[in-house]
VMD Tcl script that builds the backbone (N, CA, C; Angstrom):
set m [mol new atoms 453]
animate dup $m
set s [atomselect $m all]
$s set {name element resname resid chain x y z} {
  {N N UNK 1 A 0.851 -1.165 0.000}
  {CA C UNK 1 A 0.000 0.000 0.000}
  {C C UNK 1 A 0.898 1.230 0.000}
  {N N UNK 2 A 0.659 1.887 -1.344}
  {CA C UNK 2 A 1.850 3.237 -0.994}
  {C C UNK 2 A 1.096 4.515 -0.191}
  {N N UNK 3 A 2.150 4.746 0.689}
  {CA C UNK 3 A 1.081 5.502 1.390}
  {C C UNK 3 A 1.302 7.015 0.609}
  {N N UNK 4 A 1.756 7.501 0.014}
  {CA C UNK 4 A 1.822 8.682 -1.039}
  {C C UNK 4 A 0.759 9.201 -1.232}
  {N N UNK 5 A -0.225 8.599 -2.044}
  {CA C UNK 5 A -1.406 9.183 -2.580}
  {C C UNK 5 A -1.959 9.255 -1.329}
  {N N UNK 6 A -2.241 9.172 -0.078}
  {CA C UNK 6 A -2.706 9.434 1.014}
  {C C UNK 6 A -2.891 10.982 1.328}
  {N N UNK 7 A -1.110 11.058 1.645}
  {CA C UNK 7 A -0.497 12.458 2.066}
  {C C UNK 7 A -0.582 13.378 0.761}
  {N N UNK 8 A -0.501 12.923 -0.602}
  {CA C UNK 8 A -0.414 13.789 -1.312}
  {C C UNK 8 A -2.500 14.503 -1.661}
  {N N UNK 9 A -3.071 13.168 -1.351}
  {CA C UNK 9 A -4.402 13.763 -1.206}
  {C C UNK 9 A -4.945 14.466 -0.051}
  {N N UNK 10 A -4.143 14.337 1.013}
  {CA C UNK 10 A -4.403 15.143 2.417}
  {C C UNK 10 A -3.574 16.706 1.875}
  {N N UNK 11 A -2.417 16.391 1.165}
  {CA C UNK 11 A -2.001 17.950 1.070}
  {C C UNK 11 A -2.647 18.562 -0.017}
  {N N UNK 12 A -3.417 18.385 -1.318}
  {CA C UNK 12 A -3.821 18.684 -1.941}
  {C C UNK 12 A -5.489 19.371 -1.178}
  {N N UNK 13 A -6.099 18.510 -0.241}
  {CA C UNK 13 A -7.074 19.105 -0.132}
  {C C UNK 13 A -7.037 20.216 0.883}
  {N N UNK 14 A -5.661 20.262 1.714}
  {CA C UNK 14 A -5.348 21.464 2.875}
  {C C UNK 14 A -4.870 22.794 1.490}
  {N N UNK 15 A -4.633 22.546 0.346}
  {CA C UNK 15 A -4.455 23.415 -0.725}
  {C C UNK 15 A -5.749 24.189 -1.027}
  {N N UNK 16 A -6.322 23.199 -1.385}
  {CA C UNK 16 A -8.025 23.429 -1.846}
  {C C UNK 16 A -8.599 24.118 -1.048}
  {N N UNK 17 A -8.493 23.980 -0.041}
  {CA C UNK 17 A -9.354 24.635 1.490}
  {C C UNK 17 A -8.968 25.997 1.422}
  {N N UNK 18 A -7.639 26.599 1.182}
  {CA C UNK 18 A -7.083 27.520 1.535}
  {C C UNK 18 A -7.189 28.924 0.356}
  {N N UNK 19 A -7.427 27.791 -0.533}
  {CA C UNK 19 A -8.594 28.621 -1.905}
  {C C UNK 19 A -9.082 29.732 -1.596}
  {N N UNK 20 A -9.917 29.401 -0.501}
  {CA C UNK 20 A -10.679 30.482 -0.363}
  {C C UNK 20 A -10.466 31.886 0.544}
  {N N UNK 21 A -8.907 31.741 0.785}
  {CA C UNK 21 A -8.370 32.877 1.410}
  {C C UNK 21 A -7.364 33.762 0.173}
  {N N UNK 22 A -6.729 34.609 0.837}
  {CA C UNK 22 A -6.176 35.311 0.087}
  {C C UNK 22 A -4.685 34.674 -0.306}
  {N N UNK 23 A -4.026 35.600 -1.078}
  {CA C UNK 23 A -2.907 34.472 -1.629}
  {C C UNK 23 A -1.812 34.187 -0.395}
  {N N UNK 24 A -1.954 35.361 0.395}
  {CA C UNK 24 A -0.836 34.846 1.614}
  {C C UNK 24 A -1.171 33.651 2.390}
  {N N UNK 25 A -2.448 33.395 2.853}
  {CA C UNK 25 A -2.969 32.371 3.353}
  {C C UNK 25 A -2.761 30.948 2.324}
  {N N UNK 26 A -2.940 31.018 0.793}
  {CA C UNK 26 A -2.700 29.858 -0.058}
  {C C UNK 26 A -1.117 29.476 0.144}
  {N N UNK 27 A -0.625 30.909 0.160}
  {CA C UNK 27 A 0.653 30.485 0.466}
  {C C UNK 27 A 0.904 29.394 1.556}
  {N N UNK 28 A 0.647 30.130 2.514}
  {CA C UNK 28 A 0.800 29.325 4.217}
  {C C UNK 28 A 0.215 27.799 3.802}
  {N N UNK 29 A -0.441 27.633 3.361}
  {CA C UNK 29 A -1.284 26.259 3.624}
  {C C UNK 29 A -0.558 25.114 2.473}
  {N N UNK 30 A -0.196 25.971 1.771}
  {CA C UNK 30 A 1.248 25.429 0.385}
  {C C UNK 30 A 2.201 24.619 1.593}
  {N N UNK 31 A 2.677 25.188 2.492}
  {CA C UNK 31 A 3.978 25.388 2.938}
  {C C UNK 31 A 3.739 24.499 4.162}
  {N N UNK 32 A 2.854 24.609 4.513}
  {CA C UNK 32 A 2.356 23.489 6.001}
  {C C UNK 32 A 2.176 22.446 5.454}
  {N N UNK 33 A 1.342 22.442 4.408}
  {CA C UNK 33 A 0.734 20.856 3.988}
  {C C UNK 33 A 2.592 20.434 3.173}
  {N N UNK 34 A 3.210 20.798 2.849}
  {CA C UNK 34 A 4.323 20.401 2.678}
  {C C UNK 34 A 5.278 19.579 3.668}
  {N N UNK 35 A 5.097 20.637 4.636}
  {CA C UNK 35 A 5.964 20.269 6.033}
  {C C UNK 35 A 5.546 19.597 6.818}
  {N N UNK 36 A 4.032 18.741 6.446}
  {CA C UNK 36 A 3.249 18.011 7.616}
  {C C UNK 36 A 3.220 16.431 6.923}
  {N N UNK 37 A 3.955 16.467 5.967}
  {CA C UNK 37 A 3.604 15.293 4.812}
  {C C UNK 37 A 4.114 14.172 5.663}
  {N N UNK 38 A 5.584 14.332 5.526}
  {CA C UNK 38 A 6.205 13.402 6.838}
  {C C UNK 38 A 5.198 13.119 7.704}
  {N N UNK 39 A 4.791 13.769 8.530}
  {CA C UNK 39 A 3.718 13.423 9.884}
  {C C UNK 39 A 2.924 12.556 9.725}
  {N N UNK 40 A 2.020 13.202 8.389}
  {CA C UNK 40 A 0.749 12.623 8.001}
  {C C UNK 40 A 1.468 10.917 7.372}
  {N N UNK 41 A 2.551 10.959 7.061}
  {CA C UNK 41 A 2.755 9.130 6.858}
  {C C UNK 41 A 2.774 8.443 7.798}
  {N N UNK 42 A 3.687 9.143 9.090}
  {CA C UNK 42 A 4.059 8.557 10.263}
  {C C UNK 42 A 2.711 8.306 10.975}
  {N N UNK 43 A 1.711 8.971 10.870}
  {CA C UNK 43 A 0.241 8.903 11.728}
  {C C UNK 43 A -0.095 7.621 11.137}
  {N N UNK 44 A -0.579 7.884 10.002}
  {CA C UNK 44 A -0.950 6.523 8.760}
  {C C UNK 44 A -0.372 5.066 9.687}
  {N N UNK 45 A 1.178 5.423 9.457}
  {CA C UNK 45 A 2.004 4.035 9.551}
  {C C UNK 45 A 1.212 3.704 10.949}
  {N N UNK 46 A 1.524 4.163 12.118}
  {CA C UNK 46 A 0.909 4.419 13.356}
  {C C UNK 46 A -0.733 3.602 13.495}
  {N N UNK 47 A -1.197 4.283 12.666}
  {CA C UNK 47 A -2.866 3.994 12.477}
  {C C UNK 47 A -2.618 2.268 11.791}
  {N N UNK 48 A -2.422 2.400 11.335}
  {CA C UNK 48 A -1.996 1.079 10.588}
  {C C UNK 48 A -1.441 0.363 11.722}
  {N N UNK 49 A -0.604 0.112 12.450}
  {CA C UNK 49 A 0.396 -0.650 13.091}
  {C C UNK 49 A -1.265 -1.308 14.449}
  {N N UNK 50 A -1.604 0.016 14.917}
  {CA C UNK 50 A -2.125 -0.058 15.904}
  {C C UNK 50 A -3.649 -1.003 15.609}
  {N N UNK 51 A -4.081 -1.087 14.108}
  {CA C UNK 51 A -5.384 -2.212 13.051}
  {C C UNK 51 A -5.057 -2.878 13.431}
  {N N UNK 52 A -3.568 -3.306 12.937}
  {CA C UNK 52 A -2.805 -4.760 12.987}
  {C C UNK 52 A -2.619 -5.210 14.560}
  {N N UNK 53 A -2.751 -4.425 14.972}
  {CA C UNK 53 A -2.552 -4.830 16.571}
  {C C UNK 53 A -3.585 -5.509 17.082}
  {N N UNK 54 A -4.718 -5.018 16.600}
  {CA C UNK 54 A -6.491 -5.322 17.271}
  {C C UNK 54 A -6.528 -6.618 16.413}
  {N N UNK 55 A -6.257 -6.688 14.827}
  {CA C UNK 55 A -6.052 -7.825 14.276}
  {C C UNK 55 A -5.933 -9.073 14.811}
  {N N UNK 56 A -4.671 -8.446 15.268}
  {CA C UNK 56 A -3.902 -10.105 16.097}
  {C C UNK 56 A -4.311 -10.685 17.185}
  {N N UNK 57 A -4.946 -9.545 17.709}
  {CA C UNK 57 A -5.393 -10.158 18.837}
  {C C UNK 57 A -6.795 -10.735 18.902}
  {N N UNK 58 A -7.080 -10.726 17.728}
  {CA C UNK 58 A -8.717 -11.449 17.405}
  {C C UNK 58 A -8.466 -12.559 16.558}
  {N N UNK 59 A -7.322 -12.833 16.098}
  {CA C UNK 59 A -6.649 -13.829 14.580}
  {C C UNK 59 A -6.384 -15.265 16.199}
  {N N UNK 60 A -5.345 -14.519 17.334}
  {CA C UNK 60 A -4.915 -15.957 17.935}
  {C C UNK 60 A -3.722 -16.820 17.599}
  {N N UNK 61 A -4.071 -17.447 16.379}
  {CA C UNK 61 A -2.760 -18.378 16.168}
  {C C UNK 61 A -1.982 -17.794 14.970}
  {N N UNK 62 A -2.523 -16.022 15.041}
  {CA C UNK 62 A -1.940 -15.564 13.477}
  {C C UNK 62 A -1.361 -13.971 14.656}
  {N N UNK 63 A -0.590 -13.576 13.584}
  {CA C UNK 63 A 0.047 -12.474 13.756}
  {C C UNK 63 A -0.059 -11.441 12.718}
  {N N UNK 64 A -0.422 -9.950 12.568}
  {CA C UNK 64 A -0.489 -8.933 11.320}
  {C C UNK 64 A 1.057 -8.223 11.945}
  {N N UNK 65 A 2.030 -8.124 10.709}
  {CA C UNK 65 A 2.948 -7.149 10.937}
  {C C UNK 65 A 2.797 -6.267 9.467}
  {N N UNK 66 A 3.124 -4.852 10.192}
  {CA C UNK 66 A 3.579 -3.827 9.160}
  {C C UNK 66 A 4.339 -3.224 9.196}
  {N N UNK 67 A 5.410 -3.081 8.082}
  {CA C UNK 67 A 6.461 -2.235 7.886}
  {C C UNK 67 A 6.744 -1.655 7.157}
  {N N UNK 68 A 7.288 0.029 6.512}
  {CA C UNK 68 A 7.355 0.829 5.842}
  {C C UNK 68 A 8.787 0.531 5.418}
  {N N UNK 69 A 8.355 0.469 3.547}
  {CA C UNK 69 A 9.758 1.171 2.863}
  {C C UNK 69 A 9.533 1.964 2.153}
  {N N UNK 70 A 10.362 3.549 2.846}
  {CA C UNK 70 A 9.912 4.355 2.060}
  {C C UNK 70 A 8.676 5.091 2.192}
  {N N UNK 71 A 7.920 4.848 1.456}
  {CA C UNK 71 A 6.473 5.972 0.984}
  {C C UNK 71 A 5.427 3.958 1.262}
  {N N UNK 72 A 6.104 2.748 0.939}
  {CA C UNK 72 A 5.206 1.887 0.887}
  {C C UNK 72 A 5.291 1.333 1.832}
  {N N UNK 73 A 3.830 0.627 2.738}
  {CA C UNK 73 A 3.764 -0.218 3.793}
  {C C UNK 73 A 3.338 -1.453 3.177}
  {N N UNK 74 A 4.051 -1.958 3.759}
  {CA C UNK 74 A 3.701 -3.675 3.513}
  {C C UNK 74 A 2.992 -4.432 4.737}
  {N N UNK 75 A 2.251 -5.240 4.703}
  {CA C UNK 75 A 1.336 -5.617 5.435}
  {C C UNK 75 A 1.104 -7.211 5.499}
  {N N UNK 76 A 1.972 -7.926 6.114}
  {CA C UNK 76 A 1.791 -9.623 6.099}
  {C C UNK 76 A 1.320 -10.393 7.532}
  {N N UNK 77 A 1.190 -11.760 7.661}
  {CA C UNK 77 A 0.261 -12.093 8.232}
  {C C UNK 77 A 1.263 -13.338 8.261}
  {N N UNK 78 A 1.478 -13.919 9.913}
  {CA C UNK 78 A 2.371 -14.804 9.982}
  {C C UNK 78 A 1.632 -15.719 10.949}
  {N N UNK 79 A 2.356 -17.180 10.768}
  {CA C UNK 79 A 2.095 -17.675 12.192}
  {C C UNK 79 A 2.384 -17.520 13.087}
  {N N UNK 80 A 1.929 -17.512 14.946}
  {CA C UNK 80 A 2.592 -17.253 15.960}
  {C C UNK 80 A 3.121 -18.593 16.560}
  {N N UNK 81 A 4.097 -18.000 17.240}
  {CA C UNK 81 A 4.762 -19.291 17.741}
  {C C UNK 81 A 3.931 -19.658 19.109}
  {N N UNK 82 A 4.386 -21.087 19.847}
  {CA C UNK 82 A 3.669 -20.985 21.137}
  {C C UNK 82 A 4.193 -19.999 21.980}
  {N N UNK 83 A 5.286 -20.528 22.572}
  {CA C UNK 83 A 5.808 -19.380 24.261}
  {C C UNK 83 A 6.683 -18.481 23.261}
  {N N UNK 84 A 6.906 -17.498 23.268}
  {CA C UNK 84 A 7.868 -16.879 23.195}
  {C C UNK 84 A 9.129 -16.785 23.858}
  {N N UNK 85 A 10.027 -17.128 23.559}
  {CA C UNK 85 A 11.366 -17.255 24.206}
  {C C UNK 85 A 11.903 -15.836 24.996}
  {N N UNK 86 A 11.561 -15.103 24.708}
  {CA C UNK 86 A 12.022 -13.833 24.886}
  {C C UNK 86 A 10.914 -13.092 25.522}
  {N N UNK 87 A 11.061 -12.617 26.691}
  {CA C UNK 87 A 9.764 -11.885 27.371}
  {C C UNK 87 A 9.946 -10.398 26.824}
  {N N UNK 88 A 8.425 -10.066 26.919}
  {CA C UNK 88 A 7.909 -8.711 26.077}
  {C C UNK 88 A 8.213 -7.821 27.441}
  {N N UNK 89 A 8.100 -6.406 27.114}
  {CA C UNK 89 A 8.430 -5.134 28.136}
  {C C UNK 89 A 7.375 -5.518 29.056}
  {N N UNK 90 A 5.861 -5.730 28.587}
  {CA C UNK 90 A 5.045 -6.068 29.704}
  {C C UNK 90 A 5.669 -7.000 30.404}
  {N N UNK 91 A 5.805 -8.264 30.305}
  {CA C UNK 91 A 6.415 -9.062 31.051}
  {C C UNK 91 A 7.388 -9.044 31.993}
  {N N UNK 92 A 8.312 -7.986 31.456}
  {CA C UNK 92 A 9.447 -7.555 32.663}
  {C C UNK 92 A 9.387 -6.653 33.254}
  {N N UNK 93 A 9.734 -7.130 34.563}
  {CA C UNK 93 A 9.877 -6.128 36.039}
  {C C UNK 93 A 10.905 -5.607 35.837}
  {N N UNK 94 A 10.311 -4.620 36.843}
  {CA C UNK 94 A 11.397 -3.745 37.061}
  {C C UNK 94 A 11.671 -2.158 36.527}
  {N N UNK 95 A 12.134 -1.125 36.918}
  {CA C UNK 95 A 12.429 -0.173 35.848}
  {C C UNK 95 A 12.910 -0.261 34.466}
  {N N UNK 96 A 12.506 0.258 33.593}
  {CA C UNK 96 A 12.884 0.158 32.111}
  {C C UNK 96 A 13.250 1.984 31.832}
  {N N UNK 97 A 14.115 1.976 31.416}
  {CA C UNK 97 A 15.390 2.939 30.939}
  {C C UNK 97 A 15.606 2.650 29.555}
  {N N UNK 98 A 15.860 4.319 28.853}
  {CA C UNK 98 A 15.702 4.424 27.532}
  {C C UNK 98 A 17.355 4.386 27.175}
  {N N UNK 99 A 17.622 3.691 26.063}
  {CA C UNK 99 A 18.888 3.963 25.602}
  {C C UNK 99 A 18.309 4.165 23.990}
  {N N UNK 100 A 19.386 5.122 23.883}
  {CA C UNK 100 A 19.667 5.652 22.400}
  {C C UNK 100 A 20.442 4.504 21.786}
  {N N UNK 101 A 20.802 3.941 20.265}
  {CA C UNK 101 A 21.437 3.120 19.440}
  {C C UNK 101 A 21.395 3.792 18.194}
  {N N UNK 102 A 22.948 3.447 18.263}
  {CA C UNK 102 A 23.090 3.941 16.646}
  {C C UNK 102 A 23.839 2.972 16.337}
  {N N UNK 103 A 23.211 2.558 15.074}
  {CA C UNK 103 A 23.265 1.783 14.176}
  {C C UNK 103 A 23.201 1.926 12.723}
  {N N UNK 104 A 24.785 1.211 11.974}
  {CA C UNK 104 A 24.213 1.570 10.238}
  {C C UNK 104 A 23.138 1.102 10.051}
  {N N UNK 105 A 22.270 1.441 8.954}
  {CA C UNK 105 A 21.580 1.394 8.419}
  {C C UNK 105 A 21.012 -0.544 7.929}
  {N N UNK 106 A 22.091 -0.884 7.271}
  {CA C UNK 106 A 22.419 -2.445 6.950}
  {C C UNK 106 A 21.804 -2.759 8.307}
  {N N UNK 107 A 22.852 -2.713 9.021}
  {CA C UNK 107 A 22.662 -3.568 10.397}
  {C C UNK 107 A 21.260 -3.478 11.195}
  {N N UNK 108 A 20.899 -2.199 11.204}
  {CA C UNK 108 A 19.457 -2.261 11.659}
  {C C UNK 108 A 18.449 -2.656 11.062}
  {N N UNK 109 A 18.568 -2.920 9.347}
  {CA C UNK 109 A 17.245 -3.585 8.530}
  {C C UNK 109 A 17.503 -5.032 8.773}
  {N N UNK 110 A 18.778 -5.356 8.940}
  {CA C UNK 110 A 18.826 -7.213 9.705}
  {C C UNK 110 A 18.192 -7.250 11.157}
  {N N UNK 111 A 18.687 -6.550 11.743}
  {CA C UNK 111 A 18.108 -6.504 13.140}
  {C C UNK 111 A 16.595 -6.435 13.302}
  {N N UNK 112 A 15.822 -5.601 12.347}
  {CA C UNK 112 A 14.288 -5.610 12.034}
  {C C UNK 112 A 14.218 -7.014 11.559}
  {N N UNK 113 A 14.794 -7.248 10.635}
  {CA C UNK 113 A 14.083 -8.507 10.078}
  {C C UNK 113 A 14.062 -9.672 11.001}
  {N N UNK 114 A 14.810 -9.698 11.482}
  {CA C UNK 114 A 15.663 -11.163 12.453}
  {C C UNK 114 A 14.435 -10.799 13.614}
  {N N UNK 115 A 13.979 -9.454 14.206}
  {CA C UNK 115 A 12.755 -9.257 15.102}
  {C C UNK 115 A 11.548 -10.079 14.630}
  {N N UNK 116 A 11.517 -8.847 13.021}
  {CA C UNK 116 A 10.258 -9.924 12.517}
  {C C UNK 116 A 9.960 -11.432 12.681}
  {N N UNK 117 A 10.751 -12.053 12.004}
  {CA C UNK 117 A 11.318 -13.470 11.652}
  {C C UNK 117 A 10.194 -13.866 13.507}
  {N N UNK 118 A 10.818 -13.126 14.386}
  {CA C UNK 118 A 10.749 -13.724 15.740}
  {C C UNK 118 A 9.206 -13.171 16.125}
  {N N UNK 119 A 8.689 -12.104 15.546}
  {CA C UNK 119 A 7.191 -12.116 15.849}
  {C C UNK 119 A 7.812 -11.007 17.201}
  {N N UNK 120 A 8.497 -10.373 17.339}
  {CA C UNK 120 A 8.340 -9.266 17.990}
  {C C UNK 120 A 9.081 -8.039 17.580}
  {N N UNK 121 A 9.178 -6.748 18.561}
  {CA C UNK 121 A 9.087 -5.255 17.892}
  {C C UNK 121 A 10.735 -5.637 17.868}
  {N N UNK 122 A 11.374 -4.876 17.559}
  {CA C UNK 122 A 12.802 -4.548 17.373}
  {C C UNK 122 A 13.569 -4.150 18.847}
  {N N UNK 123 A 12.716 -3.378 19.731}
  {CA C UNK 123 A 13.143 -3.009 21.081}
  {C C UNK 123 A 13.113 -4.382 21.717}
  {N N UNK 124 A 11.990 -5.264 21.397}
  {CA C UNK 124 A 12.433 -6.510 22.280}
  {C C UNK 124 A 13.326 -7.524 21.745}
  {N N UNK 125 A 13.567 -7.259 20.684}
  {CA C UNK 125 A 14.273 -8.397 20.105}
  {C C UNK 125 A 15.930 -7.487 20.661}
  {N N UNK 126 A 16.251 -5.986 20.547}
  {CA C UNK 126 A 17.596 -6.035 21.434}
  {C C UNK 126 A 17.573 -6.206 22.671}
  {N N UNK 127 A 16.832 -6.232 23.452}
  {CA C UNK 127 A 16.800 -6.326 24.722}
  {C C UNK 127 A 16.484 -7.767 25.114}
  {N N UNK 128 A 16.046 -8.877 24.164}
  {CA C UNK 128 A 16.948 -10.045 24.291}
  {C C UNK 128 A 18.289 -10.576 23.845}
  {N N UNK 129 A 18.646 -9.800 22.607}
  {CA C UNK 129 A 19.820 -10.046 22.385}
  {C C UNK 129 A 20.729 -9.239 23.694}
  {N N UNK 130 A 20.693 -8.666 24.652}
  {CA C UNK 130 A 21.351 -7.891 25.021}
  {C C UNK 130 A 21.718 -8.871 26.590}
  {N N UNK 131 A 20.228 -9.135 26.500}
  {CA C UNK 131 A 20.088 -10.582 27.800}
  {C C UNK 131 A 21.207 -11.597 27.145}
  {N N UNK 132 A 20.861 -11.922 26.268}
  {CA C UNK 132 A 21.483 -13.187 25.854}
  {C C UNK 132 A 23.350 -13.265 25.654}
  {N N UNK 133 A 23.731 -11.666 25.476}
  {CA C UNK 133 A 25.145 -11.324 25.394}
  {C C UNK 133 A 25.230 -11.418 26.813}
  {N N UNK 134 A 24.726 -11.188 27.888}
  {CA C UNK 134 A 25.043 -11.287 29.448}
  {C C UNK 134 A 24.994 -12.502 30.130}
  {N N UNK 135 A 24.131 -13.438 29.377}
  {CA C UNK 135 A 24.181 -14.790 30.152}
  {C C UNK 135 A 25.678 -15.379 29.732}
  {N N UNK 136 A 26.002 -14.708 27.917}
  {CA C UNK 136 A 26.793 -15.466 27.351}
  {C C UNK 136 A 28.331 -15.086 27.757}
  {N N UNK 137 A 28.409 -13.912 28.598}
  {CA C UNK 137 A 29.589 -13.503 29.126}
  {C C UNK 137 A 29.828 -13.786 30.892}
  {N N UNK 138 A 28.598 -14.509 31.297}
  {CA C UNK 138 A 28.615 -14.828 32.636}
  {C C UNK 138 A 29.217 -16.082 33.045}
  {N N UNK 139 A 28.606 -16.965 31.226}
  {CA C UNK 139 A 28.639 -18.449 31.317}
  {C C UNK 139 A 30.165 -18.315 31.103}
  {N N UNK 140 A 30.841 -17.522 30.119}
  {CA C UNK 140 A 32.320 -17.577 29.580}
  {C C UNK 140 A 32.981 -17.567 31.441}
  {N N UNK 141 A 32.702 -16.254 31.954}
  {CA C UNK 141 A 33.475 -15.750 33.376}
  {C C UNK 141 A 33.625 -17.071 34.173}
  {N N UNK 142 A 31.988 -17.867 33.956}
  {CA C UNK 142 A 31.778 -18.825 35.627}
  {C C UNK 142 A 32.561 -19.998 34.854}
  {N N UNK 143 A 33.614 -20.001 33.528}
  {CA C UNK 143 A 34.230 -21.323 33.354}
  {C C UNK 143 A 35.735 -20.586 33.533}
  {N N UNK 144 A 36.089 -19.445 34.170}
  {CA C UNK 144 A 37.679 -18.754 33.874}
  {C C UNK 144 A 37.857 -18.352 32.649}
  {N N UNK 145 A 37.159 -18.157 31.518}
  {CA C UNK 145 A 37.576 -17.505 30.445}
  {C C UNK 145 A 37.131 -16.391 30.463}
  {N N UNK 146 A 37.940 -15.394 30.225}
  {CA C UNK 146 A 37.890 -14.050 30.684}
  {C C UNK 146 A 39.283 -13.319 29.777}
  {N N UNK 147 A 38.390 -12.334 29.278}
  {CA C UNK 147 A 39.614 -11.301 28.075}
  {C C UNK 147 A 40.371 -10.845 28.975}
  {N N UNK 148 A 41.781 -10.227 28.120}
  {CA C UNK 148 A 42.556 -9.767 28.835}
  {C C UNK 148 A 42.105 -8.588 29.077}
  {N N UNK 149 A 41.520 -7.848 28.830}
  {CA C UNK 149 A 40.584 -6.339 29.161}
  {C C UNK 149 A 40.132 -6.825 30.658}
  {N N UNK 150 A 40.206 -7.518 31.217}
  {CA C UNK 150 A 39.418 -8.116 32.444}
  {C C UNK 150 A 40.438 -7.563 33.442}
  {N N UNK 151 A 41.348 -8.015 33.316}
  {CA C UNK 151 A 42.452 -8.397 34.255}
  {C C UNK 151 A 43.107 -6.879 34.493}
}
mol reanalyze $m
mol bondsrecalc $m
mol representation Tube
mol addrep $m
């Protein structure tokens, strides 16, 4: 679904509207509906994400994911697994603290996908990988293997 003709029909009709003012006002409404285009996809994507959400939770043994490339959302429909290996933010106690990540570009469309693949958001899929680097440096410590950065 490209979401383009959306925003470009939302900015066309904030054009139309503004018709009926004088040209400084056509101006202004030129220049907003320009600068709101971005928004108006991100709402869309948003509106969309949040369908797919009510979706799934009426589907059961199915899952709706959507993801934007670009101007197009794509919209597929997966099986769910039973337990999830990886507990969701609801699931975990405790305080939750925001970290920033930067990441190329490459690396974060694997990192989405490898989420997908797993049937959850991208924040939970690092925040199990992040678990899973800590068990995997606990298990290394509790056998004596330990970098020389340690010592």
């Amino acid at each position: 679904m490209d979401l383009e003709k959306y925003t470009t029909r939302l900015r066309e009709d904030l054009i139309v509207a503004a018709a009926l003012g004088d040209e400084k006002a056509q101006a202004t409404a030129a220049a907003l509906a320009a600068a709101t285009e971005n928004a108006a996809r991100l709402t869309l994507l948003a509106a969309l994400s949040d369908l797919a959400a009510e979706i799934s939770a009426e589907l059961g043994d199915r899952s709706v994911h959507v993801s934007l490339d670009g101007t197009d959302a794509t919209i597929d429909v997966r099986q769910t697994r039973g337990e999830q290996s990886h507990p969701t933010f609801e699931e975990m106690t405790g305080d939750i603290s925001r970290v920033t990540l930067r990441l190329v570009e490459n690396l974060k469309a694997r990192a989405e996908e490898a989420a997908a693949q797993n049937g959850q958001s991208l924040n939970s899929w690092v925040s199990g990988a992040v678990q899973g680097a800590l068990r995997e440096q606990r298990r290394w410590h509790g056998y004596g293997w330990r970098n020389d950065e340690d010592e």
